[in-house]
C-alpha positions in Angstrom: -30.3 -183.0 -132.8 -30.8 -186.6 -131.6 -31.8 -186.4 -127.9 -29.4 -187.8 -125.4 -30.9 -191.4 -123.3 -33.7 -190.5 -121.3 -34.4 -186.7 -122.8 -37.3 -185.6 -124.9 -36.2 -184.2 -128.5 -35.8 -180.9 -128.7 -38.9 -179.9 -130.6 -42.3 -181.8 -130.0 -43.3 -180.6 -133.1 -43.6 -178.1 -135.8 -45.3 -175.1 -133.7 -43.0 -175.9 -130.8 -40.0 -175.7 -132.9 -41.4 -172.3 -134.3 -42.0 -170.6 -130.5 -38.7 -171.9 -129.5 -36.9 -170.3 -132.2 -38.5 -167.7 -132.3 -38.1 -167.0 -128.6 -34.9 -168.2 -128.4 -33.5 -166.3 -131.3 -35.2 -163.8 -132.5 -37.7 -163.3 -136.5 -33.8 -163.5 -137.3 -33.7 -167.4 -136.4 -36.5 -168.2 -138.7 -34.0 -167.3 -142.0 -30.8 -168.8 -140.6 -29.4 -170.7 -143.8 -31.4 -168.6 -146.0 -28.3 -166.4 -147.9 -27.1 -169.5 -149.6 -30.6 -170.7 -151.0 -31.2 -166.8 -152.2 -28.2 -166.9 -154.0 -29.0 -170.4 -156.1 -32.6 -169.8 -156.5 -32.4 -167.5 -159.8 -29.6 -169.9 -161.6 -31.5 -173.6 -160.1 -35.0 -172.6 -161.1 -33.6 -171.6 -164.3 -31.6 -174.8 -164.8 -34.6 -176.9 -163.4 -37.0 -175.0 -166.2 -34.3 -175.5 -168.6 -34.3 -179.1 -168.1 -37.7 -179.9 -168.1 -38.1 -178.2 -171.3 -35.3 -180.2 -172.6 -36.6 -183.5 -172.0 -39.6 -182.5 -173.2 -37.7 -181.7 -176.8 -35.4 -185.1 -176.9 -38.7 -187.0 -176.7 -40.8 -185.0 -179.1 -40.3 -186.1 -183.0 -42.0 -182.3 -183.8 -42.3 -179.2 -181.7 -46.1 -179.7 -181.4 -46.0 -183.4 -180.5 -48.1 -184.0 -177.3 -46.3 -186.2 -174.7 -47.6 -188.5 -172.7 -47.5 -188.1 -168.7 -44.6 -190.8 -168.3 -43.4 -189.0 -170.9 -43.4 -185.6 -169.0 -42.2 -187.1 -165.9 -39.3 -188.7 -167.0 -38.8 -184.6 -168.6 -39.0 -183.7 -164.9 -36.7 -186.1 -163.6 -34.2 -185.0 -166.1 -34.5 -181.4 -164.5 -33.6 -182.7 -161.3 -30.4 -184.1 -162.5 -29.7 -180.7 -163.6 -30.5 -178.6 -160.7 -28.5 -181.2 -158.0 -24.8 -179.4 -159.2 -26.7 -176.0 -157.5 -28.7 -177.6 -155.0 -26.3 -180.2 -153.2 -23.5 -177.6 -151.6 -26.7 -174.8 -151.1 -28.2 -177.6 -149.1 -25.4 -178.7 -147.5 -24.2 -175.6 -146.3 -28.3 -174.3 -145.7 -28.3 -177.7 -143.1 -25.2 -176.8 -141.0 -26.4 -173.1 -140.5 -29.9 -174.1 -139.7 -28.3 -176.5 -136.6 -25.7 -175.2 -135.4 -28.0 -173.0 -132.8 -29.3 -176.1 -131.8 -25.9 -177.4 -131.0 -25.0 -174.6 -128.5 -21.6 -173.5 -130.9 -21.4 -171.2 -133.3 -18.9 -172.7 -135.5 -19.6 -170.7 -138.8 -20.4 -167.2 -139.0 -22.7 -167.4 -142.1 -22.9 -169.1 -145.8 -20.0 -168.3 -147.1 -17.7 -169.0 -143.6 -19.1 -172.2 -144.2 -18.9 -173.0 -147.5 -14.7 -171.7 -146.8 -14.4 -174.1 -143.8 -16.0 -176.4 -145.9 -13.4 -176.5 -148.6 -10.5 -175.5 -146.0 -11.7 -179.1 -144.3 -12.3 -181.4 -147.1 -12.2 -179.7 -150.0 -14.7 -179.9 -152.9 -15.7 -182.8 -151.4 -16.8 -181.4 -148.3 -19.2 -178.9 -149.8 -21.2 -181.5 -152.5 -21.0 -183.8 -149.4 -24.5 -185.5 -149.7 -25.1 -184.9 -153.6 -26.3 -188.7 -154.3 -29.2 -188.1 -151.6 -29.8 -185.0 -153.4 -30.4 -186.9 -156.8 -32.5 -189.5 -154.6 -34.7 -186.8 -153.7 -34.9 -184.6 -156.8 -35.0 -186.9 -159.5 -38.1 -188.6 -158.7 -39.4 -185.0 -157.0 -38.9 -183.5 -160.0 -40.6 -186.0 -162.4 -43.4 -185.7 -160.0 -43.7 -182.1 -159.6 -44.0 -181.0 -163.7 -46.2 -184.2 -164.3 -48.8 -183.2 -161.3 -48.5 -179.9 -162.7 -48.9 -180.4 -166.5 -52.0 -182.9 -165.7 -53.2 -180.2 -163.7 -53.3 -177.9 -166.2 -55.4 -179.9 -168.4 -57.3 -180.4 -165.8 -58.2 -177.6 -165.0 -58.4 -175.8 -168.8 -62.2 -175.2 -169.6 -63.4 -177.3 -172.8 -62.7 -175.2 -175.7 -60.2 -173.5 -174.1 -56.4 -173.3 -174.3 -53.9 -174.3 -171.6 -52.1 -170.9 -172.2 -54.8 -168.7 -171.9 -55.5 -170.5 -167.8 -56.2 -167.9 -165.5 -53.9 -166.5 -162.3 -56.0 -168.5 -159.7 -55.8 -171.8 -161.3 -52.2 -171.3 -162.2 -51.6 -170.6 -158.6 -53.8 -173.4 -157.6 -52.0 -176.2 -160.7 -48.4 -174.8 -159.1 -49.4 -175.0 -155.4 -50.6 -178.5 -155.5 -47.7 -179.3 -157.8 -45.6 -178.4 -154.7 -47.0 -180.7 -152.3 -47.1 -183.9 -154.3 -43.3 -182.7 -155.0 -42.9 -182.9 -151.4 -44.9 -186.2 -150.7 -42.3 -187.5 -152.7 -38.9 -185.9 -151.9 -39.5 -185.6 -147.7 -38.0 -189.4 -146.8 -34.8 -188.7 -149.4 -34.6 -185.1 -147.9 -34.5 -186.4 -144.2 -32.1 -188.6 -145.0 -30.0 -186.1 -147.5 -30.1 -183.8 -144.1 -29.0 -185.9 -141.4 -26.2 -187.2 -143.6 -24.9 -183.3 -144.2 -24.9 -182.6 -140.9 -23.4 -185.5 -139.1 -19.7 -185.4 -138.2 -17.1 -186.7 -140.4 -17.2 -190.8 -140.5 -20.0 -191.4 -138.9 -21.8 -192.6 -142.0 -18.9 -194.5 -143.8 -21.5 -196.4 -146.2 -23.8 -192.9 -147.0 -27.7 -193.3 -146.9 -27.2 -196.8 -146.2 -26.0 -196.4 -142.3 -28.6 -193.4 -142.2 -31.6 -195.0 -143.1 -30.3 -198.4 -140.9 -30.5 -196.2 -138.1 -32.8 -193.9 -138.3 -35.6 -197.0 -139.0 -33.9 -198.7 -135.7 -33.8 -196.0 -133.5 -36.7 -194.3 -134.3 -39.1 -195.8 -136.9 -40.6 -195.6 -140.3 -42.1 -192.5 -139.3 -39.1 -190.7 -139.1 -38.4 -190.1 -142.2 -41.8 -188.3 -142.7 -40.5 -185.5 -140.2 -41.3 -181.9 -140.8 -43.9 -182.8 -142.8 -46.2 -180.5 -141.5 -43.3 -177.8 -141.6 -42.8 -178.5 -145.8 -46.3 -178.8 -146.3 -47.6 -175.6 -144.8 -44.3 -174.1 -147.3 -44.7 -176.3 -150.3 -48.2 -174.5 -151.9 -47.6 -170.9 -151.7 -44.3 -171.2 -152.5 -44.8 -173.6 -155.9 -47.6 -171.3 -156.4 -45.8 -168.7 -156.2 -42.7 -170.2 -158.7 -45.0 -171.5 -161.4 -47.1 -167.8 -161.8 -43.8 -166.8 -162.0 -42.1 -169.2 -164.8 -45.8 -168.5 -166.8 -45.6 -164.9 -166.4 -41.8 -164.9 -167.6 -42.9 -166.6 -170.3 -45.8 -165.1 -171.8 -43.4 -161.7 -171.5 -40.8 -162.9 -173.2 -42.8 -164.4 -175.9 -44.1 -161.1 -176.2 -41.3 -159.3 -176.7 -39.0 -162.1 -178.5 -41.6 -164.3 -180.0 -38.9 -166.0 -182.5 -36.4 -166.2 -179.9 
């Protein structure tokens, strides 16, 4: 929350934030917000996979044309257009649990209390409230995040080799620093995206416009980098993590259905 005149913020940074939390509420503060993200994870990644593959197709004239990488990033942005109908009321409703701690009142009791006083408030509205900001950050992200990856790949394929046959470590290593230029990319929109979702009713009447106005006049450039360190420390393990996943999905199922 923004500090009052003449108070510190709340947090000095990322490992103050973590011992307050955690001292203040428990291992259980740490996952507040986390039931709606579990719930969309399966369907977005699936859409965001489904996507990229997609834009790789309406570009390639046959199956076995190689794409450029402004080819494959435009592929990626096309996956973020997908995934924002999941993402925008997961995030939304992810932001107002994660604050409301902060704000001394409980006002919802957990994802889905929210996402009813949500649509009790403002309707379907309410809940995809911020879902331009959600593009801005995941249509550019996204472009970013299968390009880094896919050049990655290649880069990291021994000569002679195929990029299929890549082993677990550099997999994990291709998908992990996939992540954090993903990141380096989508933290200024997701700043924004989050202090829109969360402020009251009104207070931005023109969207990001009014945000970004005032963030940049009250508190600099530099705010739009924040948690940085928080996203970063996240961003490998879990990208890691996603694409061993998505490769180890598909190597089974092309195993088991290989004309599917």
């Amino acid at each position: 929350p923004k500090p009052q005149p003449g108070q510190p913020p709340l947090y000095s940074g990322t490992f103050d934030c973590f011992r307050k939390t955690l001292v203040g509420e428990g291992v259980r503060g740490l996952y507040r917000g986390m039931a709606a993200p579990i719930i969309g994870v399966t369907p977005m990644f699936a859409v965001c996979f489904f996507g990229f593959g997609l834009g790789k197709r309406l570009q390639q004239r046959k199956p076995d044309d190689v794409l450029t990488y402004p080819q494959l990033f435009a592929a990626g942005m096309l996956s973020g257009v997908f995934t924002t109908a999941i993402m925008a009321p997961g995030e939304r409703i992810k932001c107002l649990l994660q604050i409301q701690a902060a704000t001394g009142e409980t006002k919802y009791s957990g994802s889905l209390d929210c996402a009813k006083q949500l649509y009790r408030e403002a309707g379907i509205r309410g809940v995809y409230k911020g879902t331009v900001l959600t593009l801005m950050r995941d249509v550019p992200a996204s472009g970013m995040y299968f390009m880094t990856y896919e050049w990655l790949k290649n880069t990291l394929t021994p000569e002679g080799k195929s990029v299929s046959d890549l082993s677990v470590p550099r997999i994990l290593f291709a998908g992990g620093l996939a992540g954090i230029f993903n990141w380096a990319v989508a933290i200024p929109p997701d700043v924004l995206k989050s202090r829109f979702q969360t402020a009251p009713p009104g207070k931005y009447p023109n969207g990001f416009r009014d945000v970004l106005r005032e963030l940049i006049r009250e508190e600099g450039v530099a705010s739009l980098y924040k948690g940085f360190t928080a996203v970063m420390i996240r961003a490998f393990p879990a990208n890691a993590a996603c694409f061993l996943g998505f490769e180890v999905a598909m190597k089974f199922l092309n195993w088991i259905a290989p004309g599917l």
